[in-house]
C-alpha positions, 0 to 999 in steps of 0.5 A, a space after each residue: 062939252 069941254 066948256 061943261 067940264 071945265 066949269 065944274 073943275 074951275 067950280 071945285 077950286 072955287 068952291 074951296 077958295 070961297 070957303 077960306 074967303 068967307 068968314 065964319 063957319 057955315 052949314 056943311 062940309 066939304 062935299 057941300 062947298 064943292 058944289 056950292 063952287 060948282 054952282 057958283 062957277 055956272 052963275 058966275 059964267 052966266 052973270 060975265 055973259 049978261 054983264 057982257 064980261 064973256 062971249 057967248 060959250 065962254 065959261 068964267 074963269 077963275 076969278 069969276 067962278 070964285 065971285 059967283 061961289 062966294 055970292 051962293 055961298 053967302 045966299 046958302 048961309 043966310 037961307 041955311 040961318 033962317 031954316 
């Protein structure tokens, strides 16, 4: 449970990095790129874990959750451009 709720907290700083990293000006405001960071902090866990990065149960940290938000924050743009 503990490994859940650090995720999200790691998510939301990494939500905020990721914005000030990617260029440009994308769709959405603060409430989005916190759970865009949220999200990419679980997919940046889950790509460590298959990369074999992390063990079993560990969660990404800092770097890893900022890698996996600005990978969903760059999808979310493209898919956002397109609608």
């Amino acid at each position: 449970m503990m490994g859940i709720l650090g995720t999200i907290i790691i998510g939301f700083l990494a939500g905020a990095i990721a914005k000030w990293v990617t260029p440009g000006r994308g769709p959405g405001g603060f409430f989005v790129t916190v759970c865009l960071g949220i999200l990419g902090a679980f997919v940046g866990t889950f790509l460590g874990q298959g990369l074999g990065w992390y063990g079993p149960g560990q969660t990404a940290g800092l770097f890893g959750a900022i890698v996996g938000a600005v990978l969903v924050l760059v999808v979310f743009r493209a898919v956002a451009k397109k609608a």
